[in-house]
C-alpha positions as CSV (number, residue, x, y, z in Angstrom):
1,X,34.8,-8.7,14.8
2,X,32.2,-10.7,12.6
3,X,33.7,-12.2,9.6
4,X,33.7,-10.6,6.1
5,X,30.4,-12.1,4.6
6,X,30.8,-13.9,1.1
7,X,29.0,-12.1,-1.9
8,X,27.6,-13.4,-4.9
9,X,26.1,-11.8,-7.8
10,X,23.3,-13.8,-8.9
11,X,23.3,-14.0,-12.6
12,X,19.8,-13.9,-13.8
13,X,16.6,-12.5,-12.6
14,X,15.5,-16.0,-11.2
15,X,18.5,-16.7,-9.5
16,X,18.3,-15.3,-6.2
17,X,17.7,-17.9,-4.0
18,X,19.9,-20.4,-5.6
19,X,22.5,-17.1,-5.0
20,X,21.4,-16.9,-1.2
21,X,21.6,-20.7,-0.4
22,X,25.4,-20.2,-2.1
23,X,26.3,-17.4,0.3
24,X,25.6,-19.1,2.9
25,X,27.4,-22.6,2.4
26,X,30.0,-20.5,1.0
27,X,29.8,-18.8,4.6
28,X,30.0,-22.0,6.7
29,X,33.0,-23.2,4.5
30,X,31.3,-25.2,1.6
31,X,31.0,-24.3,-2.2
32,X,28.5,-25.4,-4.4
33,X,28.2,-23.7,-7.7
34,X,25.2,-21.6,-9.3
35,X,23.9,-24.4,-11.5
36,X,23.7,-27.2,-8.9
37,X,21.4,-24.9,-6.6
38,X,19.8,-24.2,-9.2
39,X,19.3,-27.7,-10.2
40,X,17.9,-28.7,-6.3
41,X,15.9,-25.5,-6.2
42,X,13.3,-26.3,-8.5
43,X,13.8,-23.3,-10.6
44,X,10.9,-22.2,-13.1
45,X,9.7,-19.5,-15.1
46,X,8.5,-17.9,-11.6
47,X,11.8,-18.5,-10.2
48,X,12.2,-20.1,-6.9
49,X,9.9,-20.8,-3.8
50,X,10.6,-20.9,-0.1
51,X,9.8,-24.6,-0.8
52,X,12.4,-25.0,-3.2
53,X,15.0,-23.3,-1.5
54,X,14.2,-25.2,2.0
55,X,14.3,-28.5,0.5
56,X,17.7,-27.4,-1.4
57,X,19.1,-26.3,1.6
58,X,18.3,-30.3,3.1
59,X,19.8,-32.0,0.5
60,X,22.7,-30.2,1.0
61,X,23.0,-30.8,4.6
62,X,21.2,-27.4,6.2
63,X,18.3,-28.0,8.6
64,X,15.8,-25.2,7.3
65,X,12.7,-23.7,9.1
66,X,10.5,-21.2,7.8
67,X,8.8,-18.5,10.3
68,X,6.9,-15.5,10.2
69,X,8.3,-13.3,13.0
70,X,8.7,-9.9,13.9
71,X,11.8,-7.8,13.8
72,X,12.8,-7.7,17.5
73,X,12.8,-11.5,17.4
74,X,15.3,-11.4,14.5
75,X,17.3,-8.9,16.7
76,X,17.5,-10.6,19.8
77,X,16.9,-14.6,19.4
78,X,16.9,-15.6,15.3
79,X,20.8,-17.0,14.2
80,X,21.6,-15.4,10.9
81,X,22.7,-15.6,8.4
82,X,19.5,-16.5,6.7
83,X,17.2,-15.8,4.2
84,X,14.4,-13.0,4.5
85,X,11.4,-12.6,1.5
86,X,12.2,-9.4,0.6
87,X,9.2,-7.3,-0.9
88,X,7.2,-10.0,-1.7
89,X,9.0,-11.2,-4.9
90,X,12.3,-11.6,-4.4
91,X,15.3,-13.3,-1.6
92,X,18.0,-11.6,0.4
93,X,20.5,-13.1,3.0
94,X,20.3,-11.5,6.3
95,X,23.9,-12.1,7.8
96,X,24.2,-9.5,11.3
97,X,21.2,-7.5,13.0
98,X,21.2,-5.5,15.6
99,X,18.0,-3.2,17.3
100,X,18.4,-0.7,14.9
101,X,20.6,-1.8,11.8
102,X,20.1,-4.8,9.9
103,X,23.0,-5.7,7.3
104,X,21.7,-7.6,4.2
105,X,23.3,-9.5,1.4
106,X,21.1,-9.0,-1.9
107,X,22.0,-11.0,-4.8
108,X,20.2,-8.1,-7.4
109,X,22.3,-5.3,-5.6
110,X,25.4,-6.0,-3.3
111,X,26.0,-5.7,0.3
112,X,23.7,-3.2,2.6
113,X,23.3,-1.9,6.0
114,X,19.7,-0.6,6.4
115,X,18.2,0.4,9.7
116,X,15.7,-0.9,11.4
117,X,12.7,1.4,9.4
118,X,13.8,0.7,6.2
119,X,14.4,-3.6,6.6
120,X,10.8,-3.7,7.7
121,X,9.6,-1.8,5.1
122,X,10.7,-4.4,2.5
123,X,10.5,-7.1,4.7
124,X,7.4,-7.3,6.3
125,X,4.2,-9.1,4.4
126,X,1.6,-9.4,7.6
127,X,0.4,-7.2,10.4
128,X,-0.8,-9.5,13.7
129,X,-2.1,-7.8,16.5
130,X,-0.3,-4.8,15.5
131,X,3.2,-6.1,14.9
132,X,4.8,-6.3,11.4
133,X,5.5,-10.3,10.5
134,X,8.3,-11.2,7.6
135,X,9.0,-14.5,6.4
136,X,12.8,-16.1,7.6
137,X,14.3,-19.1,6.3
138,X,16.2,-20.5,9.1
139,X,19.5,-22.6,8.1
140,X,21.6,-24.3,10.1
141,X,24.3,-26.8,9.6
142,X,24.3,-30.3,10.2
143,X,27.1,-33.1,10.7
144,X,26.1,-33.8,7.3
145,X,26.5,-30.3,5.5
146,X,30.0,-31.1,6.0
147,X,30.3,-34.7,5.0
148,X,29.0,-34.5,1.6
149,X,30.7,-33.6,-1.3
150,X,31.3,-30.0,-2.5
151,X,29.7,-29.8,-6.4
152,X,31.7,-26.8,-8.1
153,X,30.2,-27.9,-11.8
């Protein structure tokens, strides 16, 4: 049976990927509070890029890679959790997937199980030789991840 997977309400509308980065160290055992993410993010007035949130996730010991990819390669072969672009504008933590339901953890909203239909809906940004594409931020942990120290302040 998977494990429960940690939720965090992210706190203001710029937050959510600081807020998925923090679910998911909080998920492999680490914590790191809001405003430390924030802090390695490079959080503006915009909010947060893939960019920031990738090098974020190296500084604190996660190997990232970003990929566009379709949603039966999330289902059989991508590790999760991760992070997805979620209608263009916005970040969610993907944490289980399956062929036909995909479970989600959205900083705005709370904890979902979508199917398949509705996840690429809000997911996917490109069509290539008529497949739909969505951005992934891959994470995984490194030696390192759990070496340095934990920043709760």
């Amino acid at each position: 049976m998977p494990r429960k997977f940690p939720f965090y309400q992210q706190l203001d509308a710029m937050d959510c990927g600081a807020t998925c980065l923090r679910m998911i160290s909080r998920y492999w055992g680490r914590y790191y509070s809001l405003e430390y993410l924030r802090e390695l993010t490079y959080m503006g007035k915009q909010g947060v890029s893939l960019l920031g949130i990738s090098d974020a996730a190296e500084h604190i010991g996660l190997q990232s890679l970003a990929v566009k990819t379709t949603y039966d390669r999330l289902s059989r072969d991508i590790p999760v959790p991760c992070i997805a672009h979620w209608k263009q504008e916005h970040f969610v933590v993907v944490f289980r997937v399956k062929q036909n339901y995909a479970w989600i953890a959205d900083p705005a909203a709370g904890i979902f199980k979508l199917t398949r239909e509705e996840f690429i809906e809000n997911w996917v940004s490109d069509v290539e030789e008529g497949e739909g594409l969505g951005v992934l931020l891959l994470l995984e942990t490194t030696p390192e991840f759990y070496e340095r120290e934990e920043k709760s302040v």
